[in-house]
KESE-483417 format. One record per residue: residue number from 0; chain; y negated, x, z of N, C-alpha, C in turn. Coordinates in steps of 0.02 Angstrom, whole numbers. Each point is the difference from the previous one (the first is absolute). Example, Ala and Ser with C-alpha at 12.3 -4.5 7.8 and 13.67 -1.06 7.14 Angstrom:
2
ATOM   i ch    n.y    n.x    n.z   ca.y   ca.x   ca.z    c.y    c.x    c.z
ATOM   0  A    284    660    390    -59    -45      0    -60     45      0
ATOM   1  A    -53    -18    -36    -59     42      3    -55    -39     37
END
This chain:
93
ATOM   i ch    n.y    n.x    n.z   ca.y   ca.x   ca.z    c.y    c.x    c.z
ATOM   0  A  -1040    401   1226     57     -1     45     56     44    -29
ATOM   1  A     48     42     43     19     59    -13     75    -61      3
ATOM   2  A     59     39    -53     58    -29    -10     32     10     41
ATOM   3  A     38    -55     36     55     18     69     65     10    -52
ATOM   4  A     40     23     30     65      8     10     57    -29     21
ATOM   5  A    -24     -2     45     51    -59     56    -25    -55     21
ATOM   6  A     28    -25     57    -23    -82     27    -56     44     53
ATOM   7  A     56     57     26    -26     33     58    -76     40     -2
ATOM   8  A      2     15    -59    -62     17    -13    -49    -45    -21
ATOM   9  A    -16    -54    -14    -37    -53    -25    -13    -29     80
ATOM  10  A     37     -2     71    -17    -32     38    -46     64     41
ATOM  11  A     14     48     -8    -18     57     38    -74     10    -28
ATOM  12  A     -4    -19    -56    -62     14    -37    -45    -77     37
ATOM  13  A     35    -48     -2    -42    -52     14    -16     -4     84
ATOM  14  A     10     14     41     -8     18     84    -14    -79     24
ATOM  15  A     72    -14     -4      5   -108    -16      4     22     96
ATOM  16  A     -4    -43     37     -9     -1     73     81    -29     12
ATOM  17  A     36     13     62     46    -15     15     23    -92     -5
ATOM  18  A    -53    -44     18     -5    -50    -33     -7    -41    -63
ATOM  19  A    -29     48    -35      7     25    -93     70    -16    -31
ATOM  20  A     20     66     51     61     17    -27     66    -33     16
ATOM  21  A      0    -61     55     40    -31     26    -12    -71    -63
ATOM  22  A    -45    -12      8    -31    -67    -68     53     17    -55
ATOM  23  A      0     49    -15      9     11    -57     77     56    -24
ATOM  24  A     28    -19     88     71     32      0     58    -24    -44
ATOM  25  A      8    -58    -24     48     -3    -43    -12     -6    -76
ATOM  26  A    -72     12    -30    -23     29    -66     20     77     -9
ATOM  27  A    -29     39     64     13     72      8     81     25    -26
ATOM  28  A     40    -65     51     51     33     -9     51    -26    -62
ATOM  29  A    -22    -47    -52     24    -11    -28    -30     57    -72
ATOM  30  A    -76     51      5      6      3    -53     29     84     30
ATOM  31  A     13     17     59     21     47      9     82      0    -26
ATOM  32  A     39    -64     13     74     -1    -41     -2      1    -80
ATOM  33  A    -54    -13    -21     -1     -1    -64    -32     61     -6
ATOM  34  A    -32     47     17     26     72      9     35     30    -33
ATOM  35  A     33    -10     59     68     36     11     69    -29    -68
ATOM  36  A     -6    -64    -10     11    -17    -65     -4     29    -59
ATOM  37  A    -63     36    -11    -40    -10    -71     32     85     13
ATOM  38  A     -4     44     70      4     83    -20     94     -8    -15
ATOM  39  A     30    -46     26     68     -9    -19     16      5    -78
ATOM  40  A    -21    -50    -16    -11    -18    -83    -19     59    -32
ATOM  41  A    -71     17     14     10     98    -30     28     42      9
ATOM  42  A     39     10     65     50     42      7     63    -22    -28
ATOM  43  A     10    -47    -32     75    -31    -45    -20     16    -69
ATOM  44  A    -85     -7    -20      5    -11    -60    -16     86    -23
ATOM  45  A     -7     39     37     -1     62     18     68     31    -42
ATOM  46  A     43    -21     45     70     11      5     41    -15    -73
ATOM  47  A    -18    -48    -25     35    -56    -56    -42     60    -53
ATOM  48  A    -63     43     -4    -25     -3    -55     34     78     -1
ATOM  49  A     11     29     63     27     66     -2     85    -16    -59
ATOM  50  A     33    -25     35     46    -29    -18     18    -12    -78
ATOM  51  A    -48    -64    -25    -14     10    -50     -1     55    -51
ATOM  52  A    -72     66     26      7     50    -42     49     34     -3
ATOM  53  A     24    -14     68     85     52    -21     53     -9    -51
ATOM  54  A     -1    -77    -15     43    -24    -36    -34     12    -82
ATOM  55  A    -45     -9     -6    -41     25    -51      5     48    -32
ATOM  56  A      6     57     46     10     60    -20     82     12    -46
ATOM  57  A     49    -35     74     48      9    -22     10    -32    -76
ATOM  58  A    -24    -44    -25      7    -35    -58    -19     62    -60
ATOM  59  A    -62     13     18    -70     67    -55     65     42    -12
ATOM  60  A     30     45     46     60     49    -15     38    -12    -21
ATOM  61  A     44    -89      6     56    -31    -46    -38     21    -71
ATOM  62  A    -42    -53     12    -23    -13    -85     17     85    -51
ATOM  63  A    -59     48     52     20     65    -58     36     11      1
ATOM  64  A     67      3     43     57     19    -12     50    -47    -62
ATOM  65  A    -10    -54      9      7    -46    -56    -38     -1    -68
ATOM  66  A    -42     20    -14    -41     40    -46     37     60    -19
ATOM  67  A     10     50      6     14     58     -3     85    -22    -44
ATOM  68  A     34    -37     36     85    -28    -25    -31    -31    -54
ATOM  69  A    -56    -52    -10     20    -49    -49    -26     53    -47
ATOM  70  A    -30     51    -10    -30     43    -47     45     40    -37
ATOM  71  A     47     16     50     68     26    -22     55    -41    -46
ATOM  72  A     -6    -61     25     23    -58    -24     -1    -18    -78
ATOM  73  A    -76      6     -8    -12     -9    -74     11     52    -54
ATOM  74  A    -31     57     46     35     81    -41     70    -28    -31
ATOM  75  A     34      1     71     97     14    -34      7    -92    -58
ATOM  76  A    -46    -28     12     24    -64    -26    -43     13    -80
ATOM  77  A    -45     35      1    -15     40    -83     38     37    -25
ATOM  78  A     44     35     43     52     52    -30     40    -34    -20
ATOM  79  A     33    -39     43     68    -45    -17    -37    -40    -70
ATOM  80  A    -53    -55     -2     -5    -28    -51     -9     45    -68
ATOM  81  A    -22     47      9     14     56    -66     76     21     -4
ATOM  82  A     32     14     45     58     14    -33     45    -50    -28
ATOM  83  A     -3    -70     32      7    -41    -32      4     -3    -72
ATOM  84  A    -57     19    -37    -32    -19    -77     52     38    -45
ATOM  85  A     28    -56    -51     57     70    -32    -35     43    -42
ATOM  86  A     50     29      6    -41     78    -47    -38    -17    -57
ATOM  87  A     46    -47    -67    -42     -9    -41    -58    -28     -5
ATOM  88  A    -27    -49     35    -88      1     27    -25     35     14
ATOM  89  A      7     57     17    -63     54     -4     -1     27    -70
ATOM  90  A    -78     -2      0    -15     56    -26      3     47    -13
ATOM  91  A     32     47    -80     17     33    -10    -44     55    -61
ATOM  92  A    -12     57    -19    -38     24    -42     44     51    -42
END
């Protein structure tokens, strides 16, 4: 048996008789709302994951940019702690 898709296709495949299909009118149409439910839910969770990566991204570019400062950071904060040191502690020849 070949995979349906839809509700619409699972009844179309089955050739249920108009009496069939009346029996069994408020199963039909309840899994047809749940459907329409479930493509909702993927189209939100669609949405939320786009979303997501955007914000993601925006974070990836903070970070190196924050990388790049704190690198600088430690440079000038080695300079300063060396100049700090009085003269007579160094080493001299």
């Amino acid at each position: 048996m070949s995979a349906h898709t839809t509700v619409n296709d699972l009844l179309e495949s089955l050739n249920l008789t108009e009496e069939e299909l009346e029996i069994h009118k408020d199963l039909i149409e309840e899994c047809r709302e749940n459907e329409r439910k479930i493509s909702e839910c993927c189209n939100s969770t669609k949405r939320n994951i786009e979303r997501i990566s955007t914000v993601f991204q925006g974070i990836s570019r903070t970070m190196d940019v924050l990388e790049v400062a704190l690198e600088g950071l430690i440079t000038e904060a080695e300079h300063l702690s060396l100049k700090m040191i009085p003269a007579e502690k160094f080493y001299r020849e």
